[in-house]
C-alpha positions, 0 to 999 in steps of 0.5 A: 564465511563470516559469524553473526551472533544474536541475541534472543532475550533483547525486547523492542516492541510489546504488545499489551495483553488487554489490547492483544485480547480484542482482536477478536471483536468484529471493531478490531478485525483490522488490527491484524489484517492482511490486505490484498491489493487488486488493480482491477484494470490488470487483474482478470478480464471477464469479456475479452476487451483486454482490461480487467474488470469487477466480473474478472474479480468475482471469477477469482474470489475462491483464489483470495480466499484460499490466499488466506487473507483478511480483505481486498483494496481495490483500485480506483474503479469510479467512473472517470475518463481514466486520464490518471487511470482512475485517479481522476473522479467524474463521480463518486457515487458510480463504476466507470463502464469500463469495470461493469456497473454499481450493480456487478459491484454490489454482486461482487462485495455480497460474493466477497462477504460470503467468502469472510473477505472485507472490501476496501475501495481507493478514495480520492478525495484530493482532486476530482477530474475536469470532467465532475459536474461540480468543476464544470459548473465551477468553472462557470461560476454557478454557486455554490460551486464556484468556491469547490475549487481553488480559483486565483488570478495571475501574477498582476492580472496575467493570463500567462503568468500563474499566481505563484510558483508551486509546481505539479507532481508530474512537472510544469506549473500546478496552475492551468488558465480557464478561459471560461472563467478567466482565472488560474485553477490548481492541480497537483497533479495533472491538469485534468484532475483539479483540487478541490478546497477543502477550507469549504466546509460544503467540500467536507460535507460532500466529501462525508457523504460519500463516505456515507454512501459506500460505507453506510448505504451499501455496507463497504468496510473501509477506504483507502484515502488517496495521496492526502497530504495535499488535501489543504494548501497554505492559505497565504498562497506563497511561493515554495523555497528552492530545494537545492537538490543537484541536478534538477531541472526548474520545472521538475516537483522536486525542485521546490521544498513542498513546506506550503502545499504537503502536510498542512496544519488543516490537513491533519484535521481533516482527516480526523474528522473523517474519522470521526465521521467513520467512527459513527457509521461503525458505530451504527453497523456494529463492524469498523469500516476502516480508512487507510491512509497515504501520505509517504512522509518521514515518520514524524509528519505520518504519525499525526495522522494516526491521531495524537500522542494519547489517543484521545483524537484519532485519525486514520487507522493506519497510515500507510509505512512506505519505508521499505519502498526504497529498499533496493539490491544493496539493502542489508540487515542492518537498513531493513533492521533499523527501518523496523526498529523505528516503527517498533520503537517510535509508535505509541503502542495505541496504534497499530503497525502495518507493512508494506512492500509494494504498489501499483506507483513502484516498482516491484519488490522482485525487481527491486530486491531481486526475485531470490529474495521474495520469499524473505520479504513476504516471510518478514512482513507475515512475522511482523506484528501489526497489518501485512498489506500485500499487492497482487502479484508479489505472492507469486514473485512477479517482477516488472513487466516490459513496455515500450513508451509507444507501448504504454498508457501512463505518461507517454507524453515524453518518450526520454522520461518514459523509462524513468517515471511511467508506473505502467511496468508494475502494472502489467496484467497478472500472470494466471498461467503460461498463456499466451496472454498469461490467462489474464483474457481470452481476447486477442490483446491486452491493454498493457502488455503481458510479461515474457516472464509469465512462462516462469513465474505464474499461478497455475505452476506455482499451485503445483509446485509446494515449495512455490512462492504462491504455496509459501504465501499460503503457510505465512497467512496460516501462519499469521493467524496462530501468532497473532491469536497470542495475548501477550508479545514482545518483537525484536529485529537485528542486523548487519552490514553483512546482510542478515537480518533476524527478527524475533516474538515471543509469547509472554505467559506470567512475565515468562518468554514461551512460543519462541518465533524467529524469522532470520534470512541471509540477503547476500549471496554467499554463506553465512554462519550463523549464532542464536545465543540463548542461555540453553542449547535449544533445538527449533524446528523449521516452521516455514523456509524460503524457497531456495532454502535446502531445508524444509517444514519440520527440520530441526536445527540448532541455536547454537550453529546455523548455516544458512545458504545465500538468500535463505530465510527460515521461520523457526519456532520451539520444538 
């Protein structure tokens, strides 16, 4: 058994009085939100077709809700032929058949409203599908369409040859040749989701109404902006550099360094002025309607993005913080400390924190860490002041599903890559109960299969289970909503190599540290001893404790000497 000593009074983080005052105005609900994550297609079948829908979203509602958090993000659910599941958009401004109608939507966020559920919808405004009316009649030239896209011709007129080398997300060339227009059209993506230009101002303004449709017409509270660091590309239209990277084949994405097609100049004021644009429509509900905003860089190309240094101009309200998607086994204190510390540290505090651990592009936090440490990382990002965003699934533990490559639905084209990129294993349907088919449908087959894990790891168990997963879920919500109602705090983090991990807030009442919190876990899997130094013994009480955790609610341990068990992690406040 080893000692870890730490150190309570050292402040990294402050969150200013006046700022911490507003969160209770409808303009900052946001501020400190918990955001649920639904895949529709996974969550709840309502018709037996074996694919979830908006109906199967209504029917669990009451479930969210007594979740504890502040709203849902929904998945793409426009209508498109789903050659990315969803992510390729025939049209905006209606639901794919396969999730119901505009008219189930709208039942869907009148019922969520009434719950005190916001509603944020998946918006992707990089690309549309092939199938869009405005690339059709692009592709065949009709103004002012035919400038929608980004149109070149090959290399010397070349038919076979694409204007440069710059390559797809998922391999190969990002140019696809159209006969009907004999040029080039770009995609970073799949050859069925083009880009749209967004150096036309018509793209913006088309692009702004939607916004205005959802936002103002039928009153959704905000949007996720989907993969926007690819929104504009270099106009020079020059080929990437090499990367270098050992090992990877010529026509992989990662073979080229993306300095001309990622995080663009143009890019960054895009987004602000579709800030500026929600900010009007904010404006006239008198309630924030909100964008989120993913771009997965390092922290220094995803701060612009949030605005600049004073605030003066703004842009997304929160850029997503995918750090801790990498975190793996092998993750010890002292990563998951430092990856906190940069955020704490680095971020003007104008702008607001926020915390991710998974998606439906990653693999799950279970799988990825390990399932003994669900509760530590969920405990962790409640504690953490700023937005907790949570995808469905990991309030339960749920780890990744297994499907096979004839199986699957997302990149299947290779079966010997299949394991290694396909994103269907964290997208397996969610786990009601310990039914055949998981209480996802009452049909006869899913549209990806349903986990064998589902015997062990649902809703319907865990609700009756206090120390469950789900009920510890349920405490961190209730939890976040007492320490963010504070007016004044300052949060440190520490850890090792040896796998402890503490993260610390504190009130401050007159300059003076009260209502001491602390969050400290061991992520290894032996014993650690365990010193809190303070100036005074002071006896805390068990606020919350994982679910491996000997100790329960209530229990009193001391500062001074604390044991914890392997993969054992404690809320603790003052007695």
């Amino acid at each position: 058994m080893w000692k870890l000593t730490i150190f309570f009074y050292f402040s990294i983080y402050c969150l200013d009085s006046n700022k911490a005052s507003q969160l209770s105005t409808d303009d900052d609900w946001w501020k400190t939100a918990t955001f649920y994550q639904i895949y529709p297609k996974s969550f709840k079948d309502s018709d037996g077709n074996g694919i979830g829908d908006l109906q199967g979203v209504i029917e669990k509602l009451d479930y969210i809700k007594d979740l504890g958090v502040t709203g849902v993000w929904l998945s793409p659910i426009f209508k498109s032929p789903q050659a990315d599941n969803g992510y390729d958009i025939s049209d905006y401004r209606d639901i794919d058949p396969q999730f119901g109608t505009l008219e189930i939507f709208l039942e869907l966020l009148k019922e969520a409203h009434q719950r005190g559920i916001k509603v944020i919808l998946d918006y992707v405004p990089n690309h549309t599908s092939e199938q869009h009316e405005w690339f059709k009649k692009s592709e065949n030239g009709e103004k002012p369409y035919d400038e929608y896209y980004i149109w070149k011709d090959g290399k010397n007129g070349s038919k076979t040859e694409p204007p440069n080398n710059w390559l797809g997300v998922f391999g190969h060339s990002a140019w696809t040749w159209s006969e009907k227009r004999q040029q080039f059209y770009y995609h970073k993506f799949l050859k069925e989701q083009p880009d749209l230009d967004y150096r036309n101002p018509l793209v913006r303004k088309e692009m702004k109404d939607v916004l205005s449709f959802w936002l103002d017409t039928h009153n959704v509270d905000g949007v996720r902006m989907d993969a926007i660091a690819s929104l504009v590309e270099d106009a020079a239209f020059l080929d990437e550099p090499k990367s270098n990277i050992p090992g990877v084949p010529d026509f992989q994405y990662d073979y080229l360094t993306h300095i001309y097609t990622e995080n663009q100049p143009e890019t960054y004021e895009v987004v602000y002025e579709w800030r500026s644009h929600l900010e009007s429509i904010s404006k006239k509900k008198e309630s924030s309607r909100i964008c989120m905003a993913e771009d997965g860089a390092n922290f220094t190309v995803t701060l612009p993005y949030y605005g600049n240094a004073n605030g003066s101009v703004l842009g997304a309200h929160f850029p997503f913080n995918f750090f801790f998607l990498p975190l793996n086994t092998t993750s010890n204190g002292a990563e998951i400390a430092s990856i906190i510390n940069e955020w704490l540290i680095r971020l003007p505090k104008i702008y607001t924190l926020n915390w991710v651990l998974g998606n439906h592009d990653n693999h799950r936090i279970a799988s990825r860490v390990g399932k003994e440490k669900v509760d530590a990382l969920n405990m962790l990002t409640a504690v953490l002041p700023g937005i907790q965003v949570t995808y469905n699934g990991e309030e339960i533990g749920m780890e990744d599903g297994e499907v096979t490559c004839e199986q699957g639905d997302d990149l299947t084209s290779n079966c010997t890559l299949y394991p290694s990129v396909s994103r269907d294993f964290e997208r397996t349907p969610f786990q009601w109960d310990n039914s055949e088919f998981a209480g996802f449908t009452n049909g006869t087959s899913t549209w990806l299969p349903v986990s064998r894990n589902k015997d062990n790891c649902n809703v319907a168990d865990q609700l009756k289970d206090d120390r469950s997963h789900l009920n510890i879920y349920k405490s961190l919500q209730k939890l976040r909503q007492t320490l963010n109602s504070r007016s004044e705090i300052e949060v440190s983090a520490q850890g090792n190599d040896k796998n402890i991990l503490a993260v610390v807030r504190f009130n401050k009442v007159n300059g003076a540290n009260s209502d001491l919190v602390e969050f400290i876990c061991n992520l290894g899997n032996s014993a650690a001893d365990v010193t809190l130094v303070d100036n005074n013994n002071i006896a805390l009480k068990v606020l919350i404790s994982s679910k491996n955790s000997k100790r329960k609610p209530g229990d009193i341990v001391s500062s001074r000497t604390l044991v914890l068990d392997p993969y054992e992690a404690l809320i603790l406040g003052e007695v």
